[in-house]
N, C-alpha and C positions, 0 to 999 in steps of 0.2 A: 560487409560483415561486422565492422566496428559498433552499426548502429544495432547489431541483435544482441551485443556482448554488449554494450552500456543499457541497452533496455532490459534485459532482462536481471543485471545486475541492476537497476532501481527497482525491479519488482521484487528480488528475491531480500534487498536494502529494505522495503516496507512490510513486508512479511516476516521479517528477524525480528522489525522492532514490532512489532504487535505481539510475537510469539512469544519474545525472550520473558516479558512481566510473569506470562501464562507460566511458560514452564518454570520458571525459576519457583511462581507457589507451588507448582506439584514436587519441586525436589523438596522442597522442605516440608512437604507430606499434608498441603493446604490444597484438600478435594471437595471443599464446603459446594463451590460451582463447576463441578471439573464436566458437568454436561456440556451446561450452556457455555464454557470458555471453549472446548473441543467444539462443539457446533460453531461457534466463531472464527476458529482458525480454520475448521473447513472451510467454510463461505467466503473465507476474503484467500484462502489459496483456491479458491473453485476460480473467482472475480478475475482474480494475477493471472490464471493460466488462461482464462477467457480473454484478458485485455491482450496476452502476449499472443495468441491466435488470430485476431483481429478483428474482436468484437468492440465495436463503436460507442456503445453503450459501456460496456464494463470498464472503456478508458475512462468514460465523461463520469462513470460514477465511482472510478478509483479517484479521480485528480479532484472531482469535490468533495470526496470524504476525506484525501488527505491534504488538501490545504486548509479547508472547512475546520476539520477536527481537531489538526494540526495548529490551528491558531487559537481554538478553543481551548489546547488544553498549555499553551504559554501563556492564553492568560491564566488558564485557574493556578499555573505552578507561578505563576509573579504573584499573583494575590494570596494563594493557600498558604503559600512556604511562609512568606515573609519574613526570605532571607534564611531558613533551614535548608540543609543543604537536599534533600527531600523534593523541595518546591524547584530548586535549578534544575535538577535530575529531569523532573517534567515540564520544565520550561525547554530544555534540550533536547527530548524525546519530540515536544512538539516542532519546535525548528526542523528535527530531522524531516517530519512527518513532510511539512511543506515544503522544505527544500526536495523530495523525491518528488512530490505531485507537481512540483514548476518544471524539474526536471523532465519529467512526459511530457509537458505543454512546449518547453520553450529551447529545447537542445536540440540541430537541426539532424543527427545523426539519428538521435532518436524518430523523432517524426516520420526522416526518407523511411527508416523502419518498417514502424505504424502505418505510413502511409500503403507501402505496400503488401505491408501482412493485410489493411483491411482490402485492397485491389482484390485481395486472393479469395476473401472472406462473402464478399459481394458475388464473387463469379460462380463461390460454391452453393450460398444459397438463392441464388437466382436458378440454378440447374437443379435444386430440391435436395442437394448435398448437408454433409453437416454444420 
């Protein structure tokens, strides 16, 4: 049971820091994109709940989008800020990003997990299940 409490705590860990930027514009009343940021937080909590069911696919493209992205965006916050404290803020937000995406790859509690949510996953749609 440890490894559903650490996985699902790194998904719901990536899904904070994606949300928090979003809501934090709507409390201060910045609705310029409030479609397209809501269309965003749906699809990456559609993705979380997908990877945490044990779809094989939604892991291989949560952990490449968040170390991928994750790395892209320390560098943009080393190079943008330069040294504002603005630029560390997303140098940190990116660190988070890739320390939860190595976290699904390389934590062995996690994995037994994954491993056998996808067992479950394979057996349901091989019988035409969800």
């Amino acid at each position: 049971m440890g490894g559903q409490t650490t996985t699902r705590a790194v998904l719901l860990m990536i899904l904070l820091t994606a949300a928090v930027p979003v809501v934090a514009k709507w409390i201060q009343g910045d609705f310029l994109r409030w479609s397209t940021n809501a269309l965003s937080l749906l699809a990456s909590g559609w993705l979380l709940w997908n990877v945490d069911r044990g779809s094989v696919l939604a892991w291989r493209v949560t952990t490449s989008l968040s170390i991928g992205l994750g790395v892209l965006a320390m560098l943009v916050g080393l190079v943008a800020g330069q040294g504002a404290w603005g630029g560390w803020i997303v140098t940190l937000v990116g660190l988070l990003f890739v320390g939860c995406g190595l976290l699904l790859v390389g934590v062995p509690d996690v994995r037994a997990y994954l491993d056998s949510r996808w067992a479950t996953w394979r057996r349901g749609k091989s019988r035409g299940g969800p």
